[in-house]
NUTI-452091 format. One line per field, with one value per residue (C-alpha): residue number from 1; residue in three letters; x, y, z. Coordinates in steps of 0.001 Angstrom, whole numbers. Example, Ala and Ser with C-alpha at 12.3 -4.5 7.8 and 13.67 -1.06 7.14 Angstrom:
2
i = [1:2]
aa = [ALA:SER]
x = [12300:13670]
y = [-4500:-1060]
z = [7800:7140]
# end
This chain:
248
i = [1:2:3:4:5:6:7:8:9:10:11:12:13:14:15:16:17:18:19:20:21:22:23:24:25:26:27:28:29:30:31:32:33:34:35:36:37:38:39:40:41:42:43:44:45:46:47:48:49:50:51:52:53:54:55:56:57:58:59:60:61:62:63:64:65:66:67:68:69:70:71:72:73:74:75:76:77:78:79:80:81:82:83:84:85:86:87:88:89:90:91:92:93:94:95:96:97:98:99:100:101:102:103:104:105:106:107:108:109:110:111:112:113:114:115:116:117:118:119:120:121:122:123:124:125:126:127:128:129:130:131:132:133:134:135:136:137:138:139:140:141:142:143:144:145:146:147:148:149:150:151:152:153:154:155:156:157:158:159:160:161:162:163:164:165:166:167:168:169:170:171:172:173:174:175:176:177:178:179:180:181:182:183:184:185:186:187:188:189:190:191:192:193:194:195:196:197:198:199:200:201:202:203:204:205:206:207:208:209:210:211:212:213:214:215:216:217:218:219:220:221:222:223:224:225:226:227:228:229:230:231:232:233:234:235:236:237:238:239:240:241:242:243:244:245:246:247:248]
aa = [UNK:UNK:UNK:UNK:UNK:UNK:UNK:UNK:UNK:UNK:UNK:UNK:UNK:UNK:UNK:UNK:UNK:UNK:UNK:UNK:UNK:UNK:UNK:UNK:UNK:UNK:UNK:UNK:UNK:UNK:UNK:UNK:UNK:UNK:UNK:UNK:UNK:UNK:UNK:UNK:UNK:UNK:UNK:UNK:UNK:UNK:UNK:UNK:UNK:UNK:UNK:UNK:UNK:UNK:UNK:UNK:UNK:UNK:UNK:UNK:UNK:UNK:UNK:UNK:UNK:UNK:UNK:UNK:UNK:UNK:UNK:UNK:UNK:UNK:UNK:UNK:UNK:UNK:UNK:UNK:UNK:UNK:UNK:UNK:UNK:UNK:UNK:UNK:UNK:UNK:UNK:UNK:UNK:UNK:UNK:UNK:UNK:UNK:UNK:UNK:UNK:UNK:UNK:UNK:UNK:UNK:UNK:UNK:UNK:UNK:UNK:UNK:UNK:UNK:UNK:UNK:UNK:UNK:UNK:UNK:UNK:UNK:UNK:UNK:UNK:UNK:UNK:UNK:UNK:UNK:UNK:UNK:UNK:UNK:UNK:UNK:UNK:UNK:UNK:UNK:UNK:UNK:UNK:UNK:UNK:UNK:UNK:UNK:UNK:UNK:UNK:UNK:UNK:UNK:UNK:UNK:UNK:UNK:UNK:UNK:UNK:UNK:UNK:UNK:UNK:UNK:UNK:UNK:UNK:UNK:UNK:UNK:UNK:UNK:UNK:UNK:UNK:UNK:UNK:UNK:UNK:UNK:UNK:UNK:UNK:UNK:UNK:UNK:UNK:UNK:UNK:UNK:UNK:UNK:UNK:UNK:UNK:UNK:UNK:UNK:UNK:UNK:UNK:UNK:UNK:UNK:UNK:UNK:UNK:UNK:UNK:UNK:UNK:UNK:UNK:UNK:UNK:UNK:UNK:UNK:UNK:UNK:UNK:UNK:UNK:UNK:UNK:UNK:UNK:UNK:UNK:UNK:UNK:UNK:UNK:UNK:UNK:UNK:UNK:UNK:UNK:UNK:UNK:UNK:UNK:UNK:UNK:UNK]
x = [97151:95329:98562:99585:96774:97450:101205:100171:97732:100219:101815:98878:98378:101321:101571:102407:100585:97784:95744:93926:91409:94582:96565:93981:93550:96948:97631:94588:96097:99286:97967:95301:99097:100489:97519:96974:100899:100685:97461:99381:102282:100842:98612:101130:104547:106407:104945:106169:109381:110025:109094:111815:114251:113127:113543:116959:119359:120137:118961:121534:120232:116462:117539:118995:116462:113662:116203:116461:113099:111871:115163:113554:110014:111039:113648:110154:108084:110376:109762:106266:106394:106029:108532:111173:109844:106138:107692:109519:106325:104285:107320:106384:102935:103214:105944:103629:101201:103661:103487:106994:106315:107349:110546:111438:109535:111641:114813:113814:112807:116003:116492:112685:113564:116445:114876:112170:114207:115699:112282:111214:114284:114235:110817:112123:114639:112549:110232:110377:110235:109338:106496:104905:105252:103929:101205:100301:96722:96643:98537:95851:92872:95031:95541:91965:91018:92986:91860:88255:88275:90980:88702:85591:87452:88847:85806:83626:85896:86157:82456:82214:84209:81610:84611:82996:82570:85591:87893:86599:87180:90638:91747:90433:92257:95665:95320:94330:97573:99409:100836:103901:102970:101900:104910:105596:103174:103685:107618:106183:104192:107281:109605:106462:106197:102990:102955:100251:97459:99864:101453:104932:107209:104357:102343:104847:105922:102132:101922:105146:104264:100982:102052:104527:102012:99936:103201:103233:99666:99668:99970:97565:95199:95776:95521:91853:90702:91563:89821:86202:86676:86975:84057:82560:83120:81866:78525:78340:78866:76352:73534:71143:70730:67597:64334:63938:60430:60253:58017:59327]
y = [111341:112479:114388:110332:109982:113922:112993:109281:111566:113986:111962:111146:114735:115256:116126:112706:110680:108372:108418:105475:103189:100998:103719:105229:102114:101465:104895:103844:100494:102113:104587:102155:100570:103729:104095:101163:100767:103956:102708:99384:100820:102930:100437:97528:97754:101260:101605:98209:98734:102565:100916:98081:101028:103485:100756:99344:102140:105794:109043:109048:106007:106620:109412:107413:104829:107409:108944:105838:104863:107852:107527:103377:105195:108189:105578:103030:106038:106529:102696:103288:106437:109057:111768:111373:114183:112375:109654:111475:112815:109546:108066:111121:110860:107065:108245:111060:108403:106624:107196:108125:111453:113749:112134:112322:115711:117274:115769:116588:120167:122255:120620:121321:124640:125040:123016:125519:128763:127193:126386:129783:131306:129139:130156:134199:133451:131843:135087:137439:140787:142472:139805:140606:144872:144368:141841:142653:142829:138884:138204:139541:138006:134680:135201:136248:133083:131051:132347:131837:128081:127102:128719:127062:123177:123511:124787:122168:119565:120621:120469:117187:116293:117984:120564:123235:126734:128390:125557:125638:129316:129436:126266:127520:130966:129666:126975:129992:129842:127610:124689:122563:120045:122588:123029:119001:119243:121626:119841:116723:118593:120026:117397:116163:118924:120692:124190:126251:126717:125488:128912:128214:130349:133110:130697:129718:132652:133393:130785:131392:135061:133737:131808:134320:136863:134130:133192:137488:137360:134335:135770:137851:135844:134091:136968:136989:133905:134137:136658:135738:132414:134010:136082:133055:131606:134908:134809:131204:131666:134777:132992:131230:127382:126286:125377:121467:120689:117391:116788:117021]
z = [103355:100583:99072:98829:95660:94458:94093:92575:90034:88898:85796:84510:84140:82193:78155:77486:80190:79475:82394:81221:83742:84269:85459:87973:89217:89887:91407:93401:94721:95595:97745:99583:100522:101358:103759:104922:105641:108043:109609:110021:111694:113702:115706:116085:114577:115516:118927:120220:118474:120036:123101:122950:121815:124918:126985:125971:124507:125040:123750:120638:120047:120251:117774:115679:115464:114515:112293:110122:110240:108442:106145:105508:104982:102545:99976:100055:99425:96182:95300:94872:92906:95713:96944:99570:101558:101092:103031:105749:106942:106568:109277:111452:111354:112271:115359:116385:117119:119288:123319:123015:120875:122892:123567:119964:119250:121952:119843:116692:117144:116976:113528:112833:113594:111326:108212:108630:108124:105009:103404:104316:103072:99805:99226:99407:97262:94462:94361:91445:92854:89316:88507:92224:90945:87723:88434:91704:91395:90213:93266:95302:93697:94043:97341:98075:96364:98378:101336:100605:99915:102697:104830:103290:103077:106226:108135:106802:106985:111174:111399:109578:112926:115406:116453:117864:116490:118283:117235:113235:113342:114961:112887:109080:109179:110840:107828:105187:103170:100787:102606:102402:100364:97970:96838:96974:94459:92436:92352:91605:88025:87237:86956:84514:82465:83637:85598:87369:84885:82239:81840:82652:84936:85005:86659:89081:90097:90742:92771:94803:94992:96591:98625:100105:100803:102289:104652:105406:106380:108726:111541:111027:110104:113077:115371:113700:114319:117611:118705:116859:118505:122192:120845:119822:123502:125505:123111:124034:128101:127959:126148:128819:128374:126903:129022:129351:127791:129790:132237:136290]
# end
């Protein structure tokens, strides 16, 4: 949700934009909307209407329906200054929330599947081989960088939610790398004018050389946070509860 401001922010960011008070404040306005539109929906509107759906039609209809629901969401995302694909995944964070998720998770996930291997593939194809050679040591402190404060937001952020330690370790290094709506950002500059630290195509080809080593070293990194968090559990099980100083 808070890509919904970022994306909002972006033009004002841009050569010729004039981020004035007026403009904040509308970008501001427009995204308590966008928010409060997916709170909305998600507590009365789209669960009684997937449940009058469920109820009433078949499965290629119950695909359908969620189909054009996040085909409404995505063209009024693009009203109000957002992306399409910003408004495709509002409508399936609002479903998701639905009691009938797993009916349309279990529908939607061959194409998930498929949409995936394209954006991976796309991604591949967009890296500069020769930049990674000749530059690889910026690459790596990128990457390290990256690393460090995904790890750091996404820890804290998991203990600001009393998760406990396994969970904060397992969940900040499987969400160490650059994530989709990175690039829905970094999109959203472009078409402004602006690029990674306003250096043109050697910045974005840092950035998508990043964020390709990043994708290389997922699974990794998630075969590491895995294992400190059953460490984390055994240390937990082996240390002895503490002595009650109340009185019997």
């Amino acid at each position: 949700l808070a890509v919904v401001m970022m994306v909002l922010l972006v033009p004002m960011l841009a050569p010729g934009g004039t981020g004035g008070l007026g403009d904040i404040v509308g970008a501001l306005v427009t995204s308590v909307v966008v928010i409060g539109f997916v709170f909305g929906a998600t507590r009365w509107f789209v669960p009684r209407a997937l449940d009058k759906v469920a109820e009433n039609s078949t499965d290629e209809v119950f695909l359908l329906s969620v189909a054009a629901f996040a085909l409404i969401v995505a063209y009024a995302a693009s009203l109000l200054g957002l992306t399409d694909s910003l408004g495709a995944f509002i409508a399936g964070l609002v479903i998701s929330s639905s009691r009938h998720r797993e009916r349309a998770l279990r529908y939607i996930t061959p194409l998930q599947m498929l949409f995936s291997a394209v954006f991976f593939a796309s991604i591949g194809m967009l890296l500069d081989v020769s930049f990674v050679v000749d530059r690889w040591l910026l690459v790596l402190v990128l990457s390290v960088g990256t690393v460090v404060v995904k790890v750091v937001g996404t820890g804290v952020a998991a203990r600001v939610f009393r998760r406990p330690g396994p969970v904060v370790v397992t969940s900040a290094l499987l969400l160490a790398q650059v994530g989709e709506f990175s690039f829905v950002l970094q999109q959203n500059g472009a078409a402004e004018g602006l690029s990674p630290a306003g250096v043109g195509e050697a910045g974005s080809q840092a950035f998508i050389a990043t964020a390709v080593l990043l994708f290389i070293l997922t699974p990794l990194l998630d075969t590491t946070g895995r294992r400190l968090s059953e460490r984390l559990e055994a240390r937990g099980r082996a240390t002895p509860p503490t002595p009650s100083l109340e009185a019997p």
